[in-house]
C-alpha positions in Angstrom: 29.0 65.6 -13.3 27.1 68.7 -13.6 30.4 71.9 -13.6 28.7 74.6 -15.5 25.7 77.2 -15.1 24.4 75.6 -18.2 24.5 72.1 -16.2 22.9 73.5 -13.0 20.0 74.9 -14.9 19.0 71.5 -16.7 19.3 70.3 -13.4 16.9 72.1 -12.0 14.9 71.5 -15.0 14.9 67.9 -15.1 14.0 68.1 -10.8 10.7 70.3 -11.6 9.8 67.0 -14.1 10.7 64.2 -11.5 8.7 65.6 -8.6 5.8 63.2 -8.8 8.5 60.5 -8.8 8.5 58.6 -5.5 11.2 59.9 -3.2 14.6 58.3 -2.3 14.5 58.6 1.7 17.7 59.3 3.3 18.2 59.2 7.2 19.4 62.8 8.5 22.6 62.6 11.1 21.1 62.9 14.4 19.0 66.8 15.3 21.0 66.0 18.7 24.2 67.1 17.6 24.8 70.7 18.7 26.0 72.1 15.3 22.8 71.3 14.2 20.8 73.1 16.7 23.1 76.7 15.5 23.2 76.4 12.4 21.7 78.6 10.3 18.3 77.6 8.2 18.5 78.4 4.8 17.5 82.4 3.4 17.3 81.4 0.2 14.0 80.0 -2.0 14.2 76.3 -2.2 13.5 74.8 -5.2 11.4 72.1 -6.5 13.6 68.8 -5.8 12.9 65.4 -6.8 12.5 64.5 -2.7 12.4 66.4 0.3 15.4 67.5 1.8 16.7 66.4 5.0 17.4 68.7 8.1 20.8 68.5 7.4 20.6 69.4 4.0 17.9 72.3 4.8 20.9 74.2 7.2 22.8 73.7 3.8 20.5 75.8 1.8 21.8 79.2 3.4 23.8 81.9 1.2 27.4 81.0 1.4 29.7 83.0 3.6 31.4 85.9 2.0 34.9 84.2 2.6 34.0 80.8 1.1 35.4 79.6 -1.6 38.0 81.4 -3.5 36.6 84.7 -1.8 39.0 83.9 1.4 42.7 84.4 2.4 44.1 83.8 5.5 44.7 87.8 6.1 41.1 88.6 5.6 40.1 85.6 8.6 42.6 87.2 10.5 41.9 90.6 10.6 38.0 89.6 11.1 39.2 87.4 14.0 41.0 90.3 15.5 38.1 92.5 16.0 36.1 89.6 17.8 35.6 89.7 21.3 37.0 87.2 23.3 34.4 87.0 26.1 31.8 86.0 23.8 30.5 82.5 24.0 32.0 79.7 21.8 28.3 79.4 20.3 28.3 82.6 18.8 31.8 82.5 17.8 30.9 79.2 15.9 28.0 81.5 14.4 30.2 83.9 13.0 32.4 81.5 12.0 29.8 79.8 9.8 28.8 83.2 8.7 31.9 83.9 7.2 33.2 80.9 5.6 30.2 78.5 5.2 30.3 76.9 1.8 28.2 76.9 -0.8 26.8 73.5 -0.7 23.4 74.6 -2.8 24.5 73.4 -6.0 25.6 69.9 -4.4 22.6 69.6 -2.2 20.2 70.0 -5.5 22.2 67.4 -7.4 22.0 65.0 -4.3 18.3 65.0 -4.0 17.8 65.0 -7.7 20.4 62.5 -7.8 19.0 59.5 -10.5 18.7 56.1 -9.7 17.2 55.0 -12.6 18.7 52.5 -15.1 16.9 51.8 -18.4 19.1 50.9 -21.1 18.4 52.8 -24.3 16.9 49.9 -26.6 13.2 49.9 -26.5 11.9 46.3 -25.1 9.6 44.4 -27.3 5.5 44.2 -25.7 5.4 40.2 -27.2 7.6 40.0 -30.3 11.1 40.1 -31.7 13.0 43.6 -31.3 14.4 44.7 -34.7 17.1 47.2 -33.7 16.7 49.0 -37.4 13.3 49.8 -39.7 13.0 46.6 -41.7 11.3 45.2 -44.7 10.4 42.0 -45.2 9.8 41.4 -49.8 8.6 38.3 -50.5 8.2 37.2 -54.0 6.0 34.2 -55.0 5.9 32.3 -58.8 2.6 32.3 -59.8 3.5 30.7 -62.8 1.3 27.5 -64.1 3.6 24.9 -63.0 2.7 26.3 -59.5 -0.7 24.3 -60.0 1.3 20.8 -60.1 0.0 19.1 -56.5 2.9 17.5 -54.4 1.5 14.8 -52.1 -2.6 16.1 -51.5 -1.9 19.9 -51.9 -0.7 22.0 -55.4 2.9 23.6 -54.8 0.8 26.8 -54.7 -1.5 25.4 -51.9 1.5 24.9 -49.8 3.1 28.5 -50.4 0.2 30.3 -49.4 0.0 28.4 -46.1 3.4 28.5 -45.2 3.4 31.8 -46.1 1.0 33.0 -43.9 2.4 31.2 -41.1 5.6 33.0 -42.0 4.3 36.5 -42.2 1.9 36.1 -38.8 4.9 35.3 -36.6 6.9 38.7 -38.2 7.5 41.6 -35.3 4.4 43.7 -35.6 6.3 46.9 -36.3 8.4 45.2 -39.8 6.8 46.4 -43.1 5.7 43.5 -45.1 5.3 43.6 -49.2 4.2 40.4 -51.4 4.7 40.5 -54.6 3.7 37.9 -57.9 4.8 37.5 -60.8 3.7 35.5 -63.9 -0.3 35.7 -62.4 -1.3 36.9 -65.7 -2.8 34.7 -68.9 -1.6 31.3 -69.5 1.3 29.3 -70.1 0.7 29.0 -73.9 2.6 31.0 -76.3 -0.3 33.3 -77.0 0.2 34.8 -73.7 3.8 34.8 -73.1 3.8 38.4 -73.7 0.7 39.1 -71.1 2.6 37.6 -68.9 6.2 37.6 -69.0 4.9 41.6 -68.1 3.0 40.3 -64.9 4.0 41.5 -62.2 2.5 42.9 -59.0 2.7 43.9 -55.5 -1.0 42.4 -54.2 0.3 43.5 -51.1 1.8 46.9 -50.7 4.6 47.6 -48.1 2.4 47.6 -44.5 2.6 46.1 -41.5 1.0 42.6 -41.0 -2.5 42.8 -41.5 -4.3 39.1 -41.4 -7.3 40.3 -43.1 -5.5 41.8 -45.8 -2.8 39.4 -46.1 -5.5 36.4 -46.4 -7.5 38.1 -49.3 -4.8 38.7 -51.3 -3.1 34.8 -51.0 -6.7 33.6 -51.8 -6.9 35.5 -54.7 -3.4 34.0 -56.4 -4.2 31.2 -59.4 -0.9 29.9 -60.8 -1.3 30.5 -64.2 1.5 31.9 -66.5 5.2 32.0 -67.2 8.1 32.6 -64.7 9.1 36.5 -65.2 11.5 36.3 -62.1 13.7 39.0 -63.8 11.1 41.6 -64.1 9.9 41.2 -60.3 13.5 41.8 -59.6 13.5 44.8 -61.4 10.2 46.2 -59.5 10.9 44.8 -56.1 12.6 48.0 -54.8 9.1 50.0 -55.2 8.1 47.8 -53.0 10.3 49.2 -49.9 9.5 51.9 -48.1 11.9 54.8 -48.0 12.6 54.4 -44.4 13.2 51.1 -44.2 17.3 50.6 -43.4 17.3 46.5 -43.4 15.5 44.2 -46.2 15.0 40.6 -46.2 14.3 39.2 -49.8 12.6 35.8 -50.0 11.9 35.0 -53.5 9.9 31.1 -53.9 10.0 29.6 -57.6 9.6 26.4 -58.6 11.1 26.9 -61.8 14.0 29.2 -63.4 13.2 32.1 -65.6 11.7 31.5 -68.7 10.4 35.0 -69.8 14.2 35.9 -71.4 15.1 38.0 -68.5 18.6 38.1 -66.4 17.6 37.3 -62.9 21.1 36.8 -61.7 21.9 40.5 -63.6 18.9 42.2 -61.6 20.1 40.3 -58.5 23.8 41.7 -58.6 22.3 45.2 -59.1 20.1 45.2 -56.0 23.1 44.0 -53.6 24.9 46.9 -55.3 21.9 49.3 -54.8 21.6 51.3 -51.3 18.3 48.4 -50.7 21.8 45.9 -50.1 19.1 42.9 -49.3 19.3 40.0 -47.4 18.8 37.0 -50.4 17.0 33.9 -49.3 16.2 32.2 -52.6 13.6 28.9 -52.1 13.4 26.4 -54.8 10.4 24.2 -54.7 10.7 21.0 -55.9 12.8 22.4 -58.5 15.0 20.3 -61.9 18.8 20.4 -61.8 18.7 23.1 -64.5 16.5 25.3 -61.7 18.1 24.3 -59.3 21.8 25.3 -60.8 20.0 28.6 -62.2 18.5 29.9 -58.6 21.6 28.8 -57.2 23.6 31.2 -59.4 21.1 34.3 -58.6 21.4 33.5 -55.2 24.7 33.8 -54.9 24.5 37.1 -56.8 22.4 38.4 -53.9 25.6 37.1 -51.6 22.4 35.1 -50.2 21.2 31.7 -49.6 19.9 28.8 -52.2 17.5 26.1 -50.6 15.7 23.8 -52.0 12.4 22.0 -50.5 11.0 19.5 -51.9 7.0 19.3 -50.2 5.3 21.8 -48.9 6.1 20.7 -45.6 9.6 21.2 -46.0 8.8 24.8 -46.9 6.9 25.4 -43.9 9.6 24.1 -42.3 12.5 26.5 -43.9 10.0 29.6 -43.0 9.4 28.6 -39.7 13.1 27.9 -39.3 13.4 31.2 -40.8 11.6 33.1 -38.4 13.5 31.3 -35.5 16.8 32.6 -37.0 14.7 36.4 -36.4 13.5 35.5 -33.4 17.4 34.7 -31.8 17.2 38.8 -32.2 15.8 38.3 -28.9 19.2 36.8 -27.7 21.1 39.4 -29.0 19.2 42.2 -28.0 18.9 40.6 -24.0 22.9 40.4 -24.7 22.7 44.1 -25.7 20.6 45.7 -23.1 22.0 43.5 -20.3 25.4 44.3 -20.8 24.3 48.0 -21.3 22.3 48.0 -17.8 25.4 47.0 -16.1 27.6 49.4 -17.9 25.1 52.2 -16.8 24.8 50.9 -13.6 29.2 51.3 -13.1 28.3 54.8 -14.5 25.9 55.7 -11.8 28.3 54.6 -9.3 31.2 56.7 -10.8 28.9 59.8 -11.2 27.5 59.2 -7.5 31.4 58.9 -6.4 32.5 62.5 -8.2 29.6 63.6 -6.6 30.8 62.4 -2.9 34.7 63.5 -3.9 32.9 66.9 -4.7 31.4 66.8 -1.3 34.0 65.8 0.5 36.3 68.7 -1.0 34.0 71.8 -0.3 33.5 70.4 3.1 37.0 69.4 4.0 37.6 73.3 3.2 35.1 74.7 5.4 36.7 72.6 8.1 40.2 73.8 7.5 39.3 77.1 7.8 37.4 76.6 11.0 40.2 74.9 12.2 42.7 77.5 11.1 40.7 80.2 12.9 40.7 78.1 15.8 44.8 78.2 16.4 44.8 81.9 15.8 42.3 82.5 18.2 44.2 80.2 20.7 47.6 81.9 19.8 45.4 85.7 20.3 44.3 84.9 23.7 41.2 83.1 22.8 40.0 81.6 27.0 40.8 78.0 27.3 37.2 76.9 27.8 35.8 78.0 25.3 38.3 77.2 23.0 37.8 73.6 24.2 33.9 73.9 23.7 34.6 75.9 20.5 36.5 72.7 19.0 34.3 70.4 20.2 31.2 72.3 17.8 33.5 72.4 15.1 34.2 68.4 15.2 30.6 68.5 15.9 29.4 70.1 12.2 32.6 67.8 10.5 30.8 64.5 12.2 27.8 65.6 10.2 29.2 66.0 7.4 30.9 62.3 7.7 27.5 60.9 9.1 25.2 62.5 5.8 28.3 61.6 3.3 28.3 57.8 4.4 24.3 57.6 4.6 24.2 59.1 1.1 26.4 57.1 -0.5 24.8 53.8 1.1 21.1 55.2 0.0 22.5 55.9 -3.2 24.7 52.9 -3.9 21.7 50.2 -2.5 19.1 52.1 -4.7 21.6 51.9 -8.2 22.2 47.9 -7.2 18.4 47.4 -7.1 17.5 49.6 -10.2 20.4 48.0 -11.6 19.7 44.5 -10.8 15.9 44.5 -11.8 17.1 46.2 -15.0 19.4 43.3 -15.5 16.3 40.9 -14.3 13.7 41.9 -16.4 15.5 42.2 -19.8 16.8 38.6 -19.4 13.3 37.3 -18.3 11.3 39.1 -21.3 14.8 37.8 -23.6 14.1 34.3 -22.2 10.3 34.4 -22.3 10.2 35.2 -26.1 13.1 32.9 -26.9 10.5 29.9 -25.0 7.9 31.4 -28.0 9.6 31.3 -30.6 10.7 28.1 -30.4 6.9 26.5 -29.4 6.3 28.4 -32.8 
């Protein structure tokens, strides 16, 4: 709830941004109830609210009385109610009444009419992709070593990376950065050119988002040629994430273990330990036990995942399993921003019911002052009729005040259900939609 000076005057800020919004209508308690009719308008400025106001809430407006609030004792209404004369009519004693000890109601009336609705919960939603709640990078690091040439049923091993590989990276959410790096793409597999290419390795694709064009180019342009250097593309990979990337998913595909001298399961440990703490996913491709048991070990040095394939159609199967695993994001972020329209929904309605308790209180005192000054005049001579028709003006303005208090809390309340609702609605639609996707993918 808005308390302070400081709170007010955001307030009013945030109302001069919302008036194009469309306005909240609420009903006015009926212009045929006499306290209506002589009560004052208000003499100050209004301003700029997020709807109009009601009549009700325009008599509001005026300057407070010079006994409201903590301004009034009881000796100061009495001695003011001495000097009155009793022959006047209960309408203008009800004027000076109101003149005295009318609240200030401005501050309430401004955060009534500027009073949000609105529930969006604070997670951005997706346009047509997974929602990654963090900036992440997606490394993938392909053997381009000469074994890579070997064909498994009518394609080469190499053949069958590059496709399922480009399925893999095509289906990634369009705001991830994507790097894909080689490594042994350099000279040959003789012993001439070990050195050349145990050194080969390269990021053909620096960290970007997905670009088909780009991404195509540089798969085409791979020829399995050389050794297996898995330990130096280890060592380079973290060049290849971009500073403000705070979640990495490593997928490294070999078809053989290292045979270039290096540590791989060394240079694995190390980037878990680093501050790039990856997510391993280590794919052997129809791979010997001795690979098998070597990946395995690096692997688990990542604290990540071995798995071996043995076609390329198992592959394409892992990565598109893979990107289902990403895509039950979706899942967890409709979990997320469901449960968090709800929550915020409950807050509305607590907000809107300090606001009404708030109400309630400055009015409630206005009415016990009226009332007090009613038995003194009664006990000071005050004529019988128009004490009678004085009362009845003064039940009059609290019957307002009950009418617009019930109307404005069943405006408000029916308008936080239905932003509340749709909220609710539309993230599990879009959460379900995108799940339907993802698995057709």
């Amino acid at each position: 709830m808005l308390h302070s000076q400081r709170s007010f005057m955001l307030a009013t800020i945030m109302a001069l941004c919302l008036t194009a919004c469309a306005p909240l209508e609420l009903s006015s308690p009926s212009s045929s109830n006499r306290a209506s009719t002589i009560s004052l308008r208000a003499t100050a400025p209004q301003p700029m609210l997020k709807r109009k106001l009601t009549p009700f809430e325009q008599t509001l407006m005026r300057k407070p009385g010079d006994l409201h609030g903590s301004q009034f004792t009881e000796n100061k209404l009495q001695a003011r109610l001495a000097t009155m004369k009793r022959t006047q009519s209960a309408d203008a004693t009800f004027r000076q009444l109101l003149q005295w000890l009318h609240e200030d109601y401005r501050r309430l009336v401004m955060e009534t009419a500027n009073f949000s609705t609105d529930i969006n919960p604070t997670t951005q939603q997706p346009a047509n992709t997974i929602i990654l709640e963090k900036p992440t990078h997606f490394a993938i690091l392909l053997d381009a070593s000469g074994s890579m040439a070997e064909k498994v049923n009518a394609s080469t091993k190499m053949q069958s990376a590059k496709k399922a590989i480009s399925t893999f990276v095509s289906n990634l959410p369009p705001a991830a950065t994507i790097s894909l790096r080689v490594y042994g793409h350099k000279g040959t597999s003789q012993a001439t050119d070990k050195a050349l290419s145990c050194r080969s390795t390269e990021a053909i694709v620096p960290a970007s988002t997905y670009n088909a064009t780009r991404f195509s180019q540089a798969l085409d342009a791979i020829k399995p040629s050389g050794w297996t250097p898995i330990a130096a593309s280890l060592a380079a990979v973290e060049k290849d994430v971009p500073p403000q990337a705070e979640e990495v998913h490593l997928y490294l595909i070999s078809d053989g273990e290292e045979t270039c001298g290096g540590n791989p399961v060394q240079l694995m440990s190390q980037l878990r330990q680093s501050t790039m703490r990856p997510h391993v996913h280590v794919i052997g491709f129809r791979i010997d036990d001795a690979g098998q048991k070597a990946l395995k070990q690096m692997a688990e040095a990542g604290m990540g995942t071995f798995t071996y394939v043995d076609s390329g159609e198992e592959l394409d199967r892992f990565l598109r399993a893979e990107h289902q695993r990403l895509m039950r994001e979706w899942l967890h972020w409709g979990q997320k921003n469901g449960s968090e329209a709800l929550r915020m929904r409950q807050q509305k309605m607590s907000e809107l019911d300090r606001l009404l308790m708030r109400w309630k209180s400055t009015a409630d005192r206005e009415m016990n002052r009226m009332k007090l000054a009613l038995r003194y005049l009664e006990q000071t001579g005050y004529p019988p009729t128009q004490r009678e028709k004085l009362k009845q003006l003064i039940q009059e303005r609290s019957d307002q005040f009950d009418a617009y208090l019930t109307e404005t809390r069943r405006s408000l309340q029916a308008a936080i259900q239905k932003s509340g609702w749709e909220a609710w609605s539309d993230i599990w639609d879009e959460g379900a939609h995108q799940m339907r996707k993802a698995m057709e993918n």
